[in-house]
Structure formats: C-alpha cells, structure tokens
N, C-alpha and C positions, 0 to 999 in steps of 0.2 A: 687528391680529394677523396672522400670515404661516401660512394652510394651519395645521395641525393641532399648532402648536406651543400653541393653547388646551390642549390634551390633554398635549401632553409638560409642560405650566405644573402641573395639575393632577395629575400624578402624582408632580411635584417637590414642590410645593407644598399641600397639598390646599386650605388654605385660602383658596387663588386662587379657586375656585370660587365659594365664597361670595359673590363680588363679581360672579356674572354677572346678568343680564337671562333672560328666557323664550331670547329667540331666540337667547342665548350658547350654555344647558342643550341645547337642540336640536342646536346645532352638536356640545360637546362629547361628548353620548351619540352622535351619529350617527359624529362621527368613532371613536371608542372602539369602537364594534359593529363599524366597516371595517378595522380594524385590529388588532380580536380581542382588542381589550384590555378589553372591557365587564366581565368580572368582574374583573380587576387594578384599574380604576377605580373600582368600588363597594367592594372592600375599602380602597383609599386613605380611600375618604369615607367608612368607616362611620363613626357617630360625631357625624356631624356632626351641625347643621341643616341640611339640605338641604329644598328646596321637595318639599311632599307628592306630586305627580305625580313628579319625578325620585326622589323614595324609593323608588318601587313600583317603579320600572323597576330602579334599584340591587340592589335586595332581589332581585326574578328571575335578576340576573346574577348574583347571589352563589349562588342554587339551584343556577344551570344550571351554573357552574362547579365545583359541592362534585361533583354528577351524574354529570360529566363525566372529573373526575379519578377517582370513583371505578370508572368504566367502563375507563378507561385503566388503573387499575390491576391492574382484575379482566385487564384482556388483557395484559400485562405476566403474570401468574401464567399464565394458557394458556399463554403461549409459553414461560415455563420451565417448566411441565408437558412441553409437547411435547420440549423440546431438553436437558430434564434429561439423559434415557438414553445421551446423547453425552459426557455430562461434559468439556463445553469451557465458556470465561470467554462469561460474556453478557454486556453490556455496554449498560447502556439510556443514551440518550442525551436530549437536549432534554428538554421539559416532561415528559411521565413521569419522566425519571431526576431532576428538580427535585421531584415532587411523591411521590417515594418514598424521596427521601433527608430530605425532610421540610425543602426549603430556602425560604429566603424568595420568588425567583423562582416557586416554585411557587403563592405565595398568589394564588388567582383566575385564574390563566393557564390559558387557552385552550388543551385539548391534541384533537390532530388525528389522525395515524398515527402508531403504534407504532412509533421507531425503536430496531433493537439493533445493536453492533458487535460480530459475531465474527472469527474467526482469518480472513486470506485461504485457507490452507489446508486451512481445513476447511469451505468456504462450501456446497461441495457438499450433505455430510451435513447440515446446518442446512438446506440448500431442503427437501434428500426429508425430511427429519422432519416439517418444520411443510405439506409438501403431503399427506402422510400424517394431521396433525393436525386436515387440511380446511380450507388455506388452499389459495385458487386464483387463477391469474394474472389480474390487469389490464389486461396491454398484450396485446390478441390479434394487434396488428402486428406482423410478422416484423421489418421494420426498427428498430422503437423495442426489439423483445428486441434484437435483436443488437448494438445501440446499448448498451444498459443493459450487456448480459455482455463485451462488448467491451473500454469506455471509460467506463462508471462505474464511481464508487465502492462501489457497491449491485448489487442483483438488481435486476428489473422487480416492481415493488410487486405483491404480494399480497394477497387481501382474505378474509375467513373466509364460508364458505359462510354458516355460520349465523348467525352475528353480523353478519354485514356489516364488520366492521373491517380496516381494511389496516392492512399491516406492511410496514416498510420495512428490508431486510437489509444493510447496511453491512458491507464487509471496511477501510474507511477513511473519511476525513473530504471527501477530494476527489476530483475525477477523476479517472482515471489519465490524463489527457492534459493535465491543470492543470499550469505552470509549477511547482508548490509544491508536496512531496511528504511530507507531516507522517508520521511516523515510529509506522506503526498499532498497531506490534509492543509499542512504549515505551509507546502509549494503554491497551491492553489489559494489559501485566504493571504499570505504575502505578494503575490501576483500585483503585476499594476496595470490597469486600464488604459486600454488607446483610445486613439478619437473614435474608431469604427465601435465599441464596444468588446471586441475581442481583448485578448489581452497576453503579456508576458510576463517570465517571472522576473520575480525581482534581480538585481546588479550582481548580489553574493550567491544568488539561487541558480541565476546563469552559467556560475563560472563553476558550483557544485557540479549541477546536472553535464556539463563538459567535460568535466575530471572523471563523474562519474562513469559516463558513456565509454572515456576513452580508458581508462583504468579499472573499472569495478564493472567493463559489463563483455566488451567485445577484443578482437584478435588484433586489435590494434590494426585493419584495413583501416585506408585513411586516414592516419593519425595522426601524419604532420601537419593536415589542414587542419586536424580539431585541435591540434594544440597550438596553432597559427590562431584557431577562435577564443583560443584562451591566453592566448598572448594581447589580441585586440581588446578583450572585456575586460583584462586587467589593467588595460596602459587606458581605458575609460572610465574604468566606473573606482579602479586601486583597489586594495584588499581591507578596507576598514570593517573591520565587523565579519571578516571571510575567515579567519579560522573557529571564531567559535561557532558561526552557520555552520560552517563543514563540519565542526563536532556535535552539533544537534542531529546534523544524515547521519552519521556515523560513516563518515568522506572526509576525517583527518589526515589520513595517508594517502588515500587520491587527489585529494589538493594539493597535499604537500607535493608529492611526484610531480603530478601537475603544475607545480611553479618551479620546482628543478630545474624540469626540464624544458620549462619556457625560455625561461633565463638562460640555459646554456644555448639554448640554440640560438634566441631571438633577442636575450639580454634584457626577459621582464624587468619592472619595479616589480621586485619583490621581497616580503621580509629578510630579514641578514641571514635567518638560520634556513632558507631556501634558494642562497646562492650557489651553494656547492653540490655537488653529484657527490650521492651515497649508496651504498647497496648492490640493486640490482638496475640502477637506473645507467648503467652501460648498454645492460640486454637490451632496455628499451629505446633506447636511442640503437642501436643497432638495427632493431627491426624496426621504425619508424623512418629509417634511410637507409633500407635494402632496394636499391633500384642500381642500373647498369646505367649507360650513358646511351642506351636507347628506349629510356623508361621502362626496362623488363624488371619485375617482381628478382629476389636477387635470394639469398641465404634461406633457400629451403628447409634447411633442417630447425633453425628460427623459427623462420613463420608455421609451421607445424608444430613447433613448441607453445608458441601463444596461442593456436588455436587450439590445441588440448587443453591449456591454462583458461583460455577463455570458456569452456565446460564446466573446468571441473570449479570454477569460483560459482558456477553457476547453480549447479546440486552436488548433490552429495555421490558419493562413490559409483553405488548401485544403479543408482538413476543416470550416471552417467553413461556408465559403460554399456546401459541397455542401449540409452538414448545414440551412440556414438553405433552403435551396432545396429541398430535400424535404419538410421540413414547413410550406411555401407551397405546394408543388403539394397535400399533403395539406389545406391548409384551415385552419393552423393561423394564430393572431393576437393578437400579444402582448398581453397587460393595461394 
C-alpha cells in the first residue's frame, strides 16, 4: 500500500477494510484522525462488522462529529444574527455550508472555522457588526493584518470572545494577487437560499470553489478530505453545467485536476476525458497520500514543494520571496 491511499481504499470501498490485520486498523484510524477524516470514515463503516476495539473508536467519531456540526451550526446562526441588520447575501461555504444544506459531503466531516462569502463592497459593515457581536482579531501582527486586507481574499480571522470560535470573512474565493480571478459577484447572485435566510452556493459553484481551494490556492494540507468533498458534490449534484462554470472562474484546469483525481482515488462519475491521470497529477496524489502507518506527515521534500508552489501561484516573484523571507525571520515552518 502507498501512504494513506489505505484510507482513500476505505472510503471508496468500505468493504476493503474488512480485509485488514490489527496493524492495518491502526494505520487506517491513525491516518483518518491526520486527515480529519475520522468521522467520514466511521460513517462509511457503520454497518459493518468491524473489530470491537475499532467500533468504539468509530462510534466516538461519529459522536464528535454529530457535536461538532452542531456547534458549527449554532455559530453559523450567531453570525446571521449579527449581520442580519445589514440585510446583505451571506454566503456559507465549505463544511458548514455542506452540513446545513443537508448534503452528502457533510455526513461526518470535520468542520473547523466558520467560513462566509460576503459582498467585496460591503466587507467593511460585516467586520464592524460581527466585532460589535464580540468577535475579535487573531493576527495581532501588523504585517500579517496588512497582508490579509491588502492581498487576500478574506479579513484577518476572527475568533468570538465567548465561544472561542473563529470566523473566516471572504469577499472571494482566492487572492487578489492569484493568477485566477473567479468571478465573486456571479458566486454570490448564483447562491441559493436556505430556510434560515443564510445561504450557499450553487451545486457547480460548490465543487468550483473545492477545486479551487484545493488546486489554485493552498499546499494541499488536507487534501484528501477536500477531494473526498468533491467526490461527495459530484456523485450529488454530477457535473452538468460544471465545465463551462469552471471556465467562467477561470478553474478549467482545477476542475479538471479535481475530477482526475477524484475518479482515481474514489472512482468519480466523471466526464470520459477526466478518467485518466495526466501531467503532473502523480505529484499530487503523492502529496495528498504522504502519511506513514501511524498517521505522520511522510515525503518532505513534497510537501515543501507544494508549499513553495502554494506562494508562488499566489504573487508574483518579488512579493514572494519578500513575503517567504518575513515569515522566516518571524519563526514561521511549513507543515
């Protein structure tokens, strides 16, 4: 077996599982917890026969998962409490906006910070509401603010006094200094309403903003579960109308990657000319199953390939190499 494709076998398959050894069950709960996928896995396998110690473990992640979404959800309601009064489109994203639209991706998945997409124009009134609501800043560096309001696509994360929960405020999907400039205006008037008034986006907007994240923005940490989310929102909603969305983002080639690579692992429905692995979609399945059989991070020299890669798509040369050089003088050390 190659790194933690036990895991990707397993959530394709469940009945793969069945066929392990003690020191298999070790490997794939350990890789599953590193990758956040522990309650995704235990609902694959309910059901089963599974050995009575890996049941106990299953059963907890299924707790701490049900726990979990419904904390995410209660803060998802706070935050359209606070930014009701504004009456603009909110826009929940990632696993919350999966586990409140009630979709398959949400069953078990590990939700983290509150992500929402509002208007670029009205990002302002959105910080002062929810700072008013008693959320407060995270990055007390002056460079990493000016970084965040500058040249992302978000604020500098927020966390709630009382709760302790961060919120992460998106006026779009990528940086503004990303090659790729997905069209936030189209995300947001495409969006579709829930009962509560909040809202997510659309089925093809979904599985954009997924490819996007996991191919046009970050080092590929977590990757298996996002393309485990984009394995779920295409065997839901299919790709009808998803390559020409993706070519209005300019996320032609992150889709496409992104069904690749679903399909080899998980065996998407996907169009014919995204059956086959091309290019460089080895490296990425490589670093997307760099884990040991006791869930450790695994091909260093990788994952520091993507995380340079995940910069340098990000600005341009100069701006990188300042940006990469300040957060070495501050201490900073990639995963």
């Amino acid at each position: 077996m190659s790194g933690a494709r036990i895991l990707a076998d397993a959530l394709r398959a469940p009945e793969t599982a069945l066929r392990l050894d003690a020191a298999g069950w070790t490997a794939l709960i350990a890789m599953a917890r590193a990758e956040q996928l522990a309650g995704t896995l235990a609902h694959r396998l309910e059901g089963l026969a599974v050995p009575g110690a890996a049941a106990c473990i299953l059963a907890d992640a299924r707790a701490s998962a049900a726990q979990g979404q419904t904390a995410a959800l209660w803060e998802a309601e706070m935050a359209r409490r606070a930014l009701a009064p504004l009456e603009m489109p909110v826009v929940l994203l990632k696993g919350t906006a999966f586990a409140a639209a009630g979709l398959s991706a949400g069953m078990g998945r590990s939700i983290g910070d509150l992500d929402i997409l509002v208007p670029r124009g009205r990002i302002g009134e959105a910080e002062a509401a929810l700072i008013a609501a008693g959320w407060e800043w995270v990055k007390p560096d002056p460079y990493d603010d000016l970084y965040y309001r500058r040249w992302m696509h978000e604020l500098p994360p927020l966390i709630h006094r009382e709760r302790d929960r961060m919120i992460d405020v998106h006026h779009t999907i990528l940086p503004l200094t990303a090659r790729i400039t997905p069209d936030a205006e189209a995300l947001i008037a495409d969006s579709v309403v829930l009962a509560d008034g909040l809202r997510v986006l659309s089925p093809p907007d979904m599985i954009c903003h997924a490819a996007a994240h996991l191919f046009a923005d970050g080092d590929l940490a977590g990757g298996l579960r996002n393309l485990w989310d984009i394995h779920c929102l295409i065997g839901e909603s299919g790709t009808q109308g998803l390559e020409a969305r993706a070519a209005h983002h300019g996320l032609s080639a992150a889709v496409a990657r992104a069904g690749r690579l679903s399909h080899a692992l998980f065996g998407s429905a996907v169009p014919q000319a995204w059956r086959r692995t091309a290019g460089a979609d080895a490296l990425y399945l490589r670093r997307m199953l760099a884990r040991d059989g006791w869930g450790r991070a695994t091909r260093r020299l990788t994952r520091m390939g993507f995380y340079i890669r995940s910069h340098a798509i990000r600005m341009p040369p100069a701006m990188l190499a300042r940006h990469l050089w300040t957060k070495w003088r501050k201490g900073h050390v990639p995963g």
